[in-house]
C-alpha positions as CSV (number, residue, x, y, z in Angstrom):
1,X,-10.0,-13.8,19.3
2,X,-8.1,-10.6,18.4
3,X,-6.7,-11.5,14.3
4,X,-2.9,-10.3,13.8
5,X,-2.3,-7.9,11.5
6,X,1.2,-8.0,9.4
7,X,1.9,-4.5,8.4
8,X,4.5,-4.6,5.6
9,X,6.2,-1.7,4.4
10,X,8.4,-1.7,0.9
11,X,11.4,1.0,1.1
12,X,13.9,2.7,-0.7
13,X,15.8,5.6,0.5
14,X,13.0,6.3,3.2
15,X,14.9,7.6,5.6
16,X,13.7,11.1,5.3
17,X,10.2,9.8,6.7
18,X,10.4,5.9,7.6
19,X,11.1,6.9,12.0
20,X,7.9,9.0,12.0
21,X,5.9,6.8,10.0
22,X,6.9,3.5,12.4
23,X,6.4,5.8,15.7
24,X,2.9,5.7,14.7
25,X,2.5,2.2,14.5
26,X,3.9,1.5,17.8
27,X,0.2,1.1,19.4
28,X,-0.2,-1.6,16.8
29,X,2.8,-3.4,17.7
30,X,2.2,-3.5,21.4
31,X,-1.4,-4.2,20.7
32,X,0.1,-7.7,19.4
33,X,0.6,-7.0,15.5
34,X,3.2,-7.0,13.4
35,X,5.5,-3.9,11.1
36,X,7.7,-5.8,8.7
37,X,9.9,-3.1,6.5
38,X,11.0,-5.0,3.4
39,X,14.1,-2.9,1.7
40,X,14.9,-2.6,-1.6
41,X,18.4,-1.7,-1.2
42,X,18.5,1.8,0.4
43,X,21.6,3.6,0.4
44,X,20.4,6.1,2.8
45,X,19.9,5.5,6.9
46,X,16.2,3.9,5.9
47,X,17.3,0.2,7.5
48,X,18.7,1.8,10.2
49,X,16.6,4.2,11.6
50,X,13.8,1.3,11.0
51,X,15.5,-1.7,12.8
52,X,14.1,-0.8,16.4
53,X,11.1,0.3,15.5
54,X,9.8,-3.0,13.8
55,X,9.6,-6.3,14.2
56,X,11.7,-7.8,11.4
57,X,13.4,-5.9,8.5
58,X,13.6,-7.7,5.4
59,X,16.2,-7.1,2.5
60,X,15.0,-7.5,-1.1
61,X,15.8,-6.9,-4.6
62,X,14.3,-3.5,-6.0
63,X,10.6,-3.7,-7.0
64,X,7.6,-3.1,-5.1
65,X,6.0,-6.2,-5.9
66,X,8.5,-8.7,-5.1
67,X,9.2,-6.9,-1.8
68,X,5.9,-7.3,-0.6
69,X,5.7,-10.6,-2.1
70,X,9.0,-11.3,0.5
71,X,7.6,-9.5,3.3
72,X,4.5,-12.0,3.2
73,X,6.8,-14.8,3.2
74,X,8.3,-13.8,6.8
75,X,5.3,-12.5,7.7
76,X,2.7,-14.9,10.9
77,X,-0.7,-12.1,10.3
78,X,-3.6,-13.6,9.7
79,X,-4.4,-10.5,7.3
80,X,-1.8,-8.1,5.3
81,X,-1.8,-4.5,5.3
82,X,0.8,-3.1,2.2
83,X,1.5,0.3,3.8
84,X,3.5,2.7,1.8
85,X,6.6,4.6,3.4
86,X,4.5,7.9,3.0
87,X,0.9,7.0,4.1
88,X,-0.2,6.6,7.5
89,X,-2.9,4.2,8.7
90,X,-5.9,5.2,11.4
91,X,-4.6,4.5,15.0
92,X,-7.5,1.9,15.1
93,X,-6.9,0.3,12.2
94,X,-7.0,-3.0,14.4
95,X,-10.2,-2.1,15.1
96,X,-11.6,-1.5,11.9
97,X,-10.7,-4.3,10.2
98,X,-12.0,-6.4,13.4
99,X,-15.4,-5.5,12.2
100,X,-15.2,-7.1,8.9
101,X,-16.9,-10.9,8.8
102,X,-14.6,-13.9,8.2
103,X,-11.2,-11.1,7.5
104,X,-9.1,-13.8,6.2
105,X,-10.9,-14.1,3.2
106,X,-11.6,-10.6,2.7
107,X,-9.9,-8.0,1.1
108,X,-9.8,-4.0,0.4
109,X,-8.4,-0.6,1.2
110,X,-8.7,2.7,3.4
111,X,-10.3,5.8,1.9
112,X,-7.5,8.5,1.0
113,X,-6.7,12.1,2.3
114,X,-4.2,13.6,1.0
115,X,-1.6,16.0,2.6
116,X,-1.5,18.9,0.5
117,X,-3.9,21.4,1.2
118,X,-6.4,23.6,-1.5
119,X,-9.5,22.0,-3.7
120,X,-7.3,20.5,-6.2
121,X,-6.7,18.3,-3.7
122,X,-9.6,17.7,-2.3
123,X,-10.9,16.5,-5.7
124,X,-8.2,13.9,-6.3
125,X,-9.2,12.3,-3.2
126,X,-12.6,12.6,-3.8
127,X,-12.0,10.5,-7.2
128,X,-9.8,8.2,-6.5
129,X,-12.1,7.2,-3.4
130,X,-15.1,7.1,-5.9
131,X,-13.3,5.3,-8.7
132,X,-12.3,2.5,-6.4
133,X,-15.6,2.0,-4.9
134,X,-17.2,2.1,-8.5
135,X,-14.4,-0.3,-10.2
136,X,-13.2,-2.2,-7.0
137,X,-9.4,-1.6,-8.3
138,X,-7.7,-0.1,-5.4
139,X,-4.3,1.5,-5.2
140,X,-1.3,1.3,-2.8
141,X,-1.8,5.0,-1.4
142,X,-5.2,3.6,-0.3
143,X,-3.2,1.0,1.7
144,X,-4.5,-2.3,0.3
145,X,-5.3,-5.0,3.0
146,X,-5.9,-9.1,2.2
147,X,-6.6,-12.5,4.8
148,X,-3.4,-14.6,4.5
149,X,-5.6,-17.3,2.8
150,X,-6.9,-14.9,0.1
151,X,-3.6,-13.7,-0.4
152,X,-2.3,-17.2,-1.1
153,X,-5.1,-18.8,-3.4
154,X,-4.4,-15.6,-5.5
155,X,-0.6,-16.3,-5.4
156,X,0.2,-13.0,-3.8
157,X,1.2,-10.0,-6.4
158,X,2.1,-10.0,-10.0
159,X,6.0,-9.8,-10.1
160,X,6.0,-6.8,-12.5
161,X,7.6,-3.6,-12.8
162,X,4.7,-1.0,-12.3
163,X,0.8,-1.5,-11.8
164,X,1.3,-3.9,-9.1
165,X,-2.0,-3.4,-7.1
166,X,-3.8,-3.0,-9.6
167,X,-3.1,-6.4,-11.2
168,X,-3.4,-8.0,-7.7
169,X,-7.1,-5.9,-7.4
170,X,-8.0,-7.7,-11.1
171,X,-7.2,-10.7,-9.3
172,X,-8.7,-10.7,-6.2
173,X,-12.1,-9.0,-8.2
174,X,-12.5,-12.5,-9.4
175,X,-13.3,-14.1,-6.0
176,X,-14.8,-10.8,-4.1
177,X,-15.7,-7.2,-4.2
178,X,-13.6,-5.1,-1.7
179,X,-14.5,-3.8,1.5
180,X,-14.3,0.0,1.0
181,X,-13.2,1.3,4.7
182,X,-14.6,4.9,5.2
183,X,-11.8,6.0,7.2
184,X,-9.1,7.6,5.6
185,X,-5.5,6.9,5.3
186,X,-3.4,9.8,4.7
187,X,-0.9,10.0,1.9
188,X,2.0,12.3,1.0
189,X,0.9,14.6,-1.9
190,X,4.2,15.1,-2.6
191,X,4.1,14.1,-6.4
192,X,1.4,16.5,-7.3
193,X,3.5,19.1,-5.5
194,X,6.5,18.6,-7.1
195,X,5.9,17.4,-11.1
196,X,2.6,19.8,-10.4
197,X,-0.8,19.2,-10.4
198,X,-2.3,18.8,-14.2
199,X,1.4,17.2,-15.3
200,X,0.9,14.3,-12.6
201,X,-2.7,13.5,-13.7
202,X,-2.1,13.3,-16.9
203,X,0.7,11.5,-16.8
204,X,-1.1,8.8,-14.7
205,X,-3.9,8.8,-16.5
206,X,-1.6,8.2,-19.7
207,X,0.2,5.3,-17.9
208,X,-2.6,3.4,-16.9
209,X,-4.1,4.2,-20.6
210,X,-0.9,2.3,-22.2
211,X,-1.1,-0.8,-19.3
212,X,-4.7,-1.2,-20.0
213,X,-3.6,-1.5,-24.0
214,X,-0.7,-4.3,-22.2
215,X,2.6,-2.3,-22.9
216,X,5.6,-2.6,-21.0
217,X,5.4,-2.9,-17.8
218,X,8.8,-2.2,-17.1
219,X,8.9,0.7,-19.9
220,X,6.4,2.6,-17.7
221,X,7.9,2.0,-15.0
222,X,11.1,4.2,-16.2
223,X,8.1,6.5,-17.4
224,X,6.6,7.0,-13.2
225,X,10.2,7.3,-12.5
């Protein structure tokens, strides 16, 4: 028996991207799975340009972790793919994720490619793909995916401001390791491309550094920002 997927999308002033990124999951949809776009109060065309393409959309205070948190709630898959605005998912992601043993009570993420082109990039991808196999902390770019029951026992994300998926990963680490999927999603490089390269590492690096030491979560949010 084929398991349903819930594809759940958080977005905010999307509207530059959000119709291309839901054409692609059209397959998905008539394939019998779900695309639930959970909005954080865009101001831009985002919830319109969404509404035919998916199957419910879902309005929701600002922050990515309680919209995802309320996407889940109006969501029927028996598994949950968080799929940011800018990253798009393998065509047989379906497929993929049938191959994994008892998916309901399993959890992970894609491998990463990122747009931009040149070996800068191709060394961020290659670290973050190695990082997350070494640690088992995964990211959203890497479009995370947990069962509905797994999902539940952990009591879905940690309402906070920034660092989301990595406090969800910390949680979910203390039941199971990942599944690392080999095939790659493929996420905007946009950030590196516009706050440039060395500026956006560091300044990730840094964040994470000052979460790890447990300081304000919403303070470093306004930092990302």
């Amino acid at each position: 028996m084929q398991k349903k997927l819930s594809i759940i999308i958080p977005t905010l002033n999307e509207a530059d991207q959000i119709a291309s990124l839901l054409v692609r999951l059209q397959d998905l949809r008539h394939r019998g799975h779900e695309v639930i776009v959970v909005d954080g109060g865009s101001r831009d065309q985002t919830i319109a340009l969404a509404t035919p393409l998916c199957d419910q959309i879902v309005c929701s205070p600002k922050s990515r972790s309680v919209q995802m948190n309320n996407g889940v709630r109006q969501a029927s898959g028996h598994c949950f793919i968080f799929l940011h605005a800018d990253t798009i998912l393998p065509d047989n992601t379906d497929e993929l994720l049938a191959n994994i043993d008892c998916l309901e009570n399993a959890w992970g993420r894609f491998d990463v490619r990122l747009t931009g082109r040149g070996r800068w990039f191709r060394l961020i991808e290659a670290c973050m793909n190695m990082r997350s196999r070494l640690t088992g902390i995964a990211t959203g770019d890497q479009a995370i995916f947990v069962g509905a029951p797994l999902f539940s026992k952990v009591r879905g994300y940690p309402t906070i401001a920034l660092m989301e998926d990595i406090a969800l990963s910390k949680l979910l680490l203390n039941i199971s390791r990942p599944v690392c999927i080999r095939a790659t999603v493929i996420s905007s490089s946009r950030r590196w491309e516009q706050q440039g390269i060395i500026k956006t590492i560091m300044k990730m690096w840094l964040i994470r550094l000052l979460y790890f030491f447990g300081y304000d979560t919403d303070k470093l949010a306004k930092c990302y920002d």
